[in-house]
N, C-alpha and C positions, 0 to 999 in steps of 0.2 A: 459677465463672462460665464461661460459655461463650466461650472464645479469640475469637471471629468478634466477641465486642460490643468487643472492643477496636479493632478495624481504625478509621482514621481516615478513612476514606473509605465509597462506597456500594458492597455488595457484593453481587453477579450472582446473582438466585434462580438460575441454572442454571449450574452450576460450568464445564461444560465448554466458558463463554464464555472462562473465562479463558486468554489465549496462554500457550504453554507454551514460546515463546524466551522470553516475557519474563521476564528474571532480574533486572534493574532494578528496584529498586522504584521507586512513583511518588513525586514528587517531595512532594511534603503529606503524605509518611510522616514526614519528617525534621527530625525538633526545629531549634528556630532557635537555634543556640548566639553569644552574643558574641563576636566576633570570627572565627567558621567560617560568617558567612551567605548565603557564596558559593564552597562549595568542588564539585568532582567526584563523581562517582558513578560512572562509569565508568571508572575505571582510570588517566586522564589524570593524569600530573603537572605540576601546577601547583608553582612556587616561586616563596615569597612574599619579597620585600624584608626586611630586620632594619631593623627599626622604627629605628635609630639609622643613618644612613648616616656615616659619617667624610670629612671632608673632605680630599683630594687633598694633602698638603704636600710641592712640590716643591722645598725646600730641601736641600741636599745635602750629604754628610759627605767628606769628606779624606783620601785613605788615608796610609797609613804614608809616609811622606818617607826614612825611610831603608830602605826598598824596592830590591829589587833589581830592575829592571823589562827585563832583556833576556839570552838567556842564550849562552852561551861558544858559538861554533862547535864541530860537533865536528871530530875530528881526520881527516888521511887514512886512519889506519888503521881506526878507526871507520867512515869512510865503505865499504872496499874491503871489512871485514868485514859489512859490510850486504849489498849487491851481491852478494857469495859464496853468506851464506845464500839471498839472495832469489832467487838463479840453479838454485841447488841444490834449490829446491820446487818447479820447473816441469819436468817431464820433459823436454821439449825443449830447453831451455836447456843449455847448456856454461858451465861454471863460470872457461873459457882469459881470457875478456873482462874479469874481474875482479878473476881472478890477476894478468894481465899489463899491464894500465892502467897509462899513465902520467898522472898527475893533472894540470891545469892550471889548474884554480881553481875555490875551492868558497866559494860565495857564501851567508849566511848570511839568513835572514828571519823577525824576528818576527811571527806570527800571534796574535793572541788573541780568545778564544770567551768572549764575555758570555753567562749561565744567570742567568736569575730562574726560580724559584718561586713558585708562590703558592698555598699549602693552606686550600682555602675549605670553608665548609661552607653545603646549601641544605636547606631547610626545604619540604616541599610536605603538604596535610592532606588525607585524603581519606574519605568515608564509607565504611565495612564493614559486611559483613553476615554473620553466619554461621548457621547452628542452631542452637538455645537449647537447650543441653542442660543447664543450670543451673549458668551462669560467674555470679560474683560481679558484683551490677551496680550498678556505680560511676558511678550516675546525678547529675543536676545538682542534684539534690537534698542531696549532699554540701557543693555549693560551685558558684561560678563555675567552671569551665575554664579554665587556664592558657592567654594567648596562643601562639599557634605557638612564637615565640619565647626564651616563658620557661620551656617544657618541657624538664625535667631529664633533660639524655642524655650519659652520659660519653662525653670526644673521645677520638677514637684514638690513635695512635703520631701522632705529626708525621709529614708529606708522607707518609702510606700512607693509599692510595685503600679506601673502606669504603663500606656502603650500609648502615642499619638499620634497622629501623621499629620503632613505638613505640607504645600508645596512649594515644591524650590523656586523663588522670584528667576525672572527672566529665562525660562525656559518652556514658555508656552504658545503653540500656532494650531492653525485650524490647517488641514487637508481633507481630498473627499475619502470618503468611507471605502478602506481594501475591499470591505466584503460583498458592497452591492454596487461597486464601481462608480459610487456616486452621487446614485442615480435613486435613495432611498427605499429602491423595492427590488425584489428578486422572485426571477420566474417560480408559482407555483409547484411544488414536488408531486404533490397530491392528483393534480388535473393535468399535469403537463401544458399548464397554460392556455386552458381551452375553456375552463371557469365552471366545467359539467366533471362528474363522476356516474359510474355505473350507480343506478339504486338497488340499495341493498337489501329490500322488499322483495323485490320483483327479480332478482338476479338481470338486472337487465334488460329481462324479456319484453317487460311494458305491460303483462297482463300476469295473472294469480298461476296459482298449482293447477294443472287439471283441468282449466277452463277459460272462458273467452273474458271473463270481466278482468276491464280497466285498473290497472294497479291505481290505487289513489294517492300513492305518495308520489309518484314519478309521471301523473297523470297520463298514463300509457307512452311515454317518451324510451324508459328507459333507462334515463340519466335524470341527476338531480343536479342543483347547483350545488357546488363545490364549498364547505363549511370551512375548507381552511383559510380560502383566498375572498369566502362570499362571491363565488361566481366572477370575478374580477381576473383570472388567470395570472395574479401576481399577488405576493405576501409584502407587510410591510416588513424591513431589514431590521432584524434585533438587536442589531450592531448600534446603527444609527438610531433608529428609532423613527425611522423615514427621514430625517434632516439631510442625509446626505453629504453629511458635513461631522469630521469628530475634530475633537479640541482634544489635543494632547501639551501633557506636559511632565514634569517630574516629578513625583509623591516620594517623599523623605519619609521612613516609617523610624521614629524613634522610640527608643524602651528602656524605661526604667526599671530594674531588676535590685533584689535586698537578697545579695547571696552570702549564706551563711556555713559554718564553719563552728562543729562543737564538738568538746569532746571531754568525758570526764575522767578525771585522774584518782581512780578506785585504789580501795586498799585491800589486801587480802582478808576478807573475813567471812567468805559464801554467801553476804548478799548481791542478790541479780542489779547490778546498775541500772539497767535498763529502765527501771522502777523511777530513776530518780530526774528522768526527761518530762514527767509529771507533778514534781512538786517543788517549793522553790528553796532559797536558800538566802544566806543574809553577802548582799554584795562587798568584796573586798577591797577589790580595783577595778576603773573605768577609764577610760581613753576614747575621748573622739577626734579627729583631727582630718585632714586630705589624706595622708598618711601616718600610722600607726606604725611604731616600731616595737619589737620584741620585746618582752617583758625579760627585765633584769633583778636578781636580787631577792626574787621571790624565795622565800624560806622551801620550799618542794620546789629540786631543781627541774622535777618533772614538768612542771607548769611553765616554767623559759622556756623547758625543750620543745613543750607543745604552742606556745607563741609565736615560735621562730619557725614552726614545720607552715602554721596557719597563715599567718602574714607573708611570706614567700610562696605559699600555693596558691594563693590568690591573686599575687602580684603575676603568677606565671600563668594561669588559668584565665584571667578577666582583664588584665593591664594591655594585652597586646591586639585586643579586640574590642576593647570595649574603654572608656574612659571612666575610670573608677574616682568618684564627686567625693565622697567620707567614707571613710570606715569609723567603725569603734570596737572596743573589746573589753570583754569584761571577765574577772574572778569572780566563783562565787562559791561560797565555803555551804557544804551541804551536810549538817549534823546528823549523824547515824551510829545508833547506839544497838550496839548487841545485850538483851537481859536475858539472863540466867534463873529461873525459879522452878521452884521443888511445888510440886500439887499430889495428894495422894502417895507418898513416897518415890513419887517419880522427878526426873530430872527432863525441864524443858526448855525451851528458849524461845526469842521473838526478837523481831529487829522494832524500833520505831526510829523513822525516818522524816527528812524536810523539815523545814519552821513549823509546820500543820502536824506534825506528829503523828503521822499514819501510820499505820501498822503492817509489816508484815509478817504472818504467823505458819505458813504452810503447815506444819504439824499443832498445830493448836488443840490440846486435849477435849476439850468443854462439846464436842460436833456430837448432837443426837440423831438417833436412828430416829426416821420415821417411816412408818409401815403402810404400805399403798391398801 
């Protein structure tokens, strides 16, 4: 049978109506599948809702009671060895400020940094098309088509980001090609189907500037054959790939996403928080589960308030688009000490911060001039 009686639409006695951007097929090529009969063709990702949405439970769980919830000051010599190193990685710095401090009070403050996770997964379906070069065709004639949803795709690692695509069982047929009507090849642009071009030597003429000798690339013709088509007055379709024939079906693009939610519960003491997105802290409390509820009970009512803001923007941001696999959430107490010491009769200060004991000094006395 002739490929061309299969097209679902009317097709152009004169091929070379057909555009030759158009790589879309048109829209009445495309079987009407249950539950796919409004998806993309163009590349767009659509993601569709999971048919089951869960409801919000912001009931909340109790962390451990015999928790230790704040941690020991460090020491001065702790502190003076921070200080030392930190002076000793800046060139300009003198290590004398350090060494020679006398301490006057090192002020201790709990920080802690709320982290939700939430490892979701989105589901979006899209029409394909490729060249029928004789793929197995797992048409609807098998069966219904699996809704988006119920299409079987192993999940990843927990909270690692992944993209995969999939095709949906039972929604795949072969039709001839929109763009070349079928027929694998489409009239040359280039020659207008005549397989010659002016040469571009000779403008044409057949001989040189000025005089009567033979152009030798157009061997006084004129015209040359045609490098788009190879003098054939036809291209093969890029659509098809000259087959003539595309295999379409429906590609499920699935995504796994680790979206996160932090935020840290500062004390007033003028250091920059910011600072402390960079070093770590010793973990209080952890939860992983499908769902994570609110933290309850935590000694800083601030940290409930901030559980309860984090677990409910998520559920309202990702829950109704995406089907969220685990969450987890963690406390974590970040030690930051304010010291106070006298160098030279002056009075200075420094923060050290995180379990690593970093330093921040902005006014740090000990910074030498040097001279260009």
């Amino acid at each position: 049978m002739d490929p061309r009686q299969t097209l679902p639409y009317a097709v152009p006695q004169d091929p070379s109506m057909a555009c030759e951007s158009q790589t879309l097929p048109p829209a009445n090529m495309l079987d009407i599948m249950a539950g796919y009969e409004s998806i993309p063709t163009g590349g767009e990702e659509i993601y569709l809702p999971p048919p089951v949405y869960p409801a919000y439970n912001p009931e909340g769980g109790q962390p451990q009671s015999d928790q230790q919830w704040s941690l020991p000051s460090i020491t001065e010599d702790v502190a003076r060895q921070a200080l030392v190193k930190y002076a000793s990685e800046h060139v300009t710095y003198s290590t004398r400020p350090a060494e020679e401090m006398v301490f006057k009070e090192l002020k201790p403050y709990n920080m802690y940094r709320y982290r939700l996770q939430s490892f979701t997964e989105s589901r979006s379906p899209e029409w394909k098309s490729e060249p029928y070069t004789g793929q197995t065709i797992d048409s609807s004639g098998f069966g219904n088509p699996p809704p988006p949803w119920e299409v079987p795709v192993d999940i990843p690692e927990m909270f690692e980001k992944k993209k995969k695509k999939v095709q949906v069982p039972n929604t795949a047929s072969v039709k001839g090609c929109h763009r070349c009507m079928a027929m694998g090849k489409l009239p040359c642009s280039d020659c207008l189907q005549t397989g010659q071009v002016k040469c571009t030597m000779c403008d044409g003429r057949g001989s040189m500037f000025g005089n009567d000798s033979r152009c030798n690339l157009c061997m006084g013709n004129g015209t040359k054959s045609c490098g788009s088509c190879n003098g054939h007055g036809q291209q093969k379709c890029k659509v098809c790939q000259g087959c003539g024939q595309l295999y379409f079906y429906i590609q499920l693009t699935v995504k796994w996403e680790n979206n996160s939610f932090e935020e840290v519960i500062e004390q007033q003491c003028g250091f920059p928080t910011k600072k402390l997105s960079k070093v770590a802290g010793k973990k209080l409390f952890s939860d992983q589960q499908v769902q994570v509820h609110p933290i309850l009970g935590f000694p800083d009512p601030r940290v409930n308030q901030i559980s309860q803001q984090g677990t409910q923007a998520h559920w309202t941001q990702f829950g109704k688009t995406s089907r969220i696999i685990q969450q987890r959430h963690t406390v974590e107490l970040i030690p930051v000490t304010e010291v106070h010491f006298q160098w030279k009769n002056k009075e200075h200060s420094y923060y050290v911060y995180g379990t690593e004991n970093k330093v921040y000094a902005p006014e740090y006395p000990g910074k030498k001039c040097i001279i260009m």
